[in-house]
C-alpha positions in Angstrom: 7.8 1.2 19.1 9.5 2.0 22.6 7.8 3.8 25.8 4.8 5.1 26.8 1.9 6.1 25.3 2.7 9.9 25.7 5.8 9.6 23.4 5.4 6.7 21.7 6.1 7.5 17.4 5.8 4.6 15.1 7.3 4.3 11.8 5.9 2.4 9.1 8.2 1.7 6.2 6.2 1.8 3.2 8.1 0.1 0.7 6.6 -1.5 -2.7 8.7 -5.1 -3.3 10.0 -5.1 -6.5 9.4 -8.8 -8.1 9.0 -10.0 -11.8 5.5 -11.1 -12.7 4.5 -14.5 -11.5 1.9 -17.1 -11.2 -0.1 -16.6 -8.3 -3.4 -18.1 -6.7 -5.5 -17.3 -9.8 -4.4 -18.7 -13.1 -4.8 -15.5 -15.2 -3.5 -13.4 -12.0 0.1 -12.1 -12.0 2.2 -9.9 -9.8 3.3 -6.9 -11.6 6.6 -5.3 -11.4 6.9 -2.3 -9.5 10.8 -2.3 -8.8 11.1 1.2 -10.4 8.3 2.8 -8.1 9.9 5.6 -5.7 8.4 5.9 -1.9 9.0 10.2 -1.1 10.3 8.3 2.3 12.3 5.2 3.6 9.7 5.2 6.7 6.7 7.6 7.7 6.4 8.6 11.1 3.1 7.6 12.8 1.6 10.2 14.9 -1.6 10.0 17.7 -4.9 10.4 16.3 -5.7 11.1 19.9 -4.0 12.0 23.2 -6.4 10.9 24.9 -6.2 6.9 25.8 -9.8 6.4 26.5 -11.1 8.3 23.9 -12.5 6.3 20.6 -9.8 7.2 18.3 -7.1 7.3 21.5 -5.2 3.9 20.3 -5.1 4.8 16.6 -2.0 6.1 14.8 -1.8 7.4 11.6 1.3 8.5 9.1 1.3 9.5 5.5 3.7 9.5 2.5 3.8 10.0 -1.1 4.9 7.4 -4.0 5.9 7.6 -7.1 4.5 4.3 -8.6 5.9 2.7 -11.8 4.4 -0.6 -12.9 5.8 -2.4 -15.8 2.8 -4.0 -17.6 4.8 -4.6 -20.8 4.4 -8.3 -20.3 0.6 -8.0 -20.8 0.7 -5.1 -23.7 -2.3 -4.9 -26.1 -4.1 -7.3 -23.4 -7.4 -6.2 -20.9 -6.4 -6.3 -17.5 -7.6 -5.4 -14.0 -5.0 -4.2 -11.5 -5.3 -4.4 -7.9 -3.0 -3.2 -5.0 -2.8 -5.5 -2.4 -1.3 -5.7 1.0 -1.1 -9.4 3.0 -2.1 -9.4 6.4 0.1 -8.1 9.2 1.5 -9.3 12.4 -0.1 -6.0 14.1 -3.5 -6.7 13.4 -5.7 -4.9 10.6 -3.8 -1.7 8.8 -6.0 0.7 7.2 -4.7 2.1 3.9 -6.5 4.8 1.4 -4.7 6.9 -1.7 -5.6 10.2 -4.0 -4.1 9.7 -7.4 -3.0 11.5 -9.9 -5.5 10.4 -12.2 -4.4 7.3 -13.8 -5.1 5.0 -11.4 -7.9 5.3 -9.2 -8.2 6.9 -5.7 -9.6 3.7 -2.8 -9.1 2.0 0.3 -8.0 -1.2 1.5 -7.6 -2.9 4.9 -4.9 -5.0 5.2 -5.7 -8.6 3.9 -7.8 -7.3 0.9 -6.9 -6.1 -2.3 -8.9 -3.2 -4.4 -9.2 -2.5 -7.9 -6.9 0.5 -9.2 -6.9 0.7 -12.6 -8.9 -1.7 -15.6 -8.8 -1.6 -19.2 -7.1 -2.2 -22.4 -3.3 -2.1 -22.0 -1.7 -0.3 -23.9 1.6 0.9 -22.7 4.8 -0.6 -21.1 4.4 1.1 -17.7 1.5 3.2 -15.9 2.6 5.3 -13.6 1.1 7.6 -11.0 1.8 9.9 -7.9 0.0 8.2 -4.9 -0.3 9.9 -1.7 -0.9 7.6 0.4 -2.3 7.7 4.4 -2.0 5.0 6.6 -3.6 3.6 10.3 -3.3 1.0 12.5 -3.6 -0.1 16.3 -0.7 2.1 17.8 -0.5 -0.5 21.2 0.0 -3.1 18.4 3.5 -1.6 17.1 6.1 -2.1 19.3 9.1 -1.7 16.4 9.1 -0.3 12.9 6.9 -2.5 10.4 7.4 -2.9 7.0 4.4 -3.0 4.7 5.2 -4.7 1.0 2.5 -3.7 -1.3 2.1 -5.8 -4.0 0.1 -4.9 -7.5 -1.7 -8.0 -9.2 -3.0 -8.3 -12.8 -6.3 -10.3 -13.8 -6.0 -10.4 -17.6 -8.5 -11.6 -20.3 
């Protein structure tokens, strides 16, 4: 980000890396591949929670966004899996991230380092897909340029 607090905007650009489904820490845990997911934006302007800089919430900025979210789990058809979304730690510090769904995946919260459950079950089609709107925060004196944050999706299967 550039100036003062006043007038400061960040931009987050909430993108979802598209990679092919490999090993990972786990050895039943996969990345699934989201490369056909569509973000409503390229970047989500981050607004003030607060005006005020000594207030609780004054340092806080939050953004929001929509995604269309595709996630090819042909690879693991006719398996049980547990998908998680995850985000890796970031440079800025902790990033607090919630989501309404549509209703095939399911609504939650994550900070930035964790990963939560969004869907389990029998799989039983090629892709799941869901509208996700998404809301993000984080320490606005932290951001000092645009940040990217790269979702990933993971899959524990049976």
């Amino acid at each position: 980000m550039n100036a003062g607090l006043a007038s400061l905007l960040a931009s987050v650009g909430l993108s979802i890396l598209a990679c092919g489904a490999s090993s990972s820490a786990a050895a039943a845990t996969w990345r699934v591949d989201d490369s056909a997911t569509l973000p409503g934006e390229a970047t989500t302007a981050m607004h003030w929670r607060s005006v005020g800089p000594t207030r609780r919430d004054g340092a806080i900025v939050d953004g929001a966004t929509v995604v269309t979210l595709v996630l090819n789990t042909a690879p693991w058809l006719h398996r049980i899996g547990r998908i998680y979304m995850f985000l890796p730690e970031q440079s800025i510090g902790p990033v607090d991230v919630s989501w309404q769904t549509q209703g095939r995946l399911r609504p939650g919260s994550l900070v930035s380092g964790q990963r939560t459950l969004v869907w389990a079950g029998p799989i039983t089609a090629a892709r799941i897909t869901d509208t996700l709107a998404v809301t993000v925060s984080a320490d606005g004196r932290r951001l000092v340029s645009p940040q990217r944050l790269d979702f990933q999706f993971q899959i524990d299967v049976e």
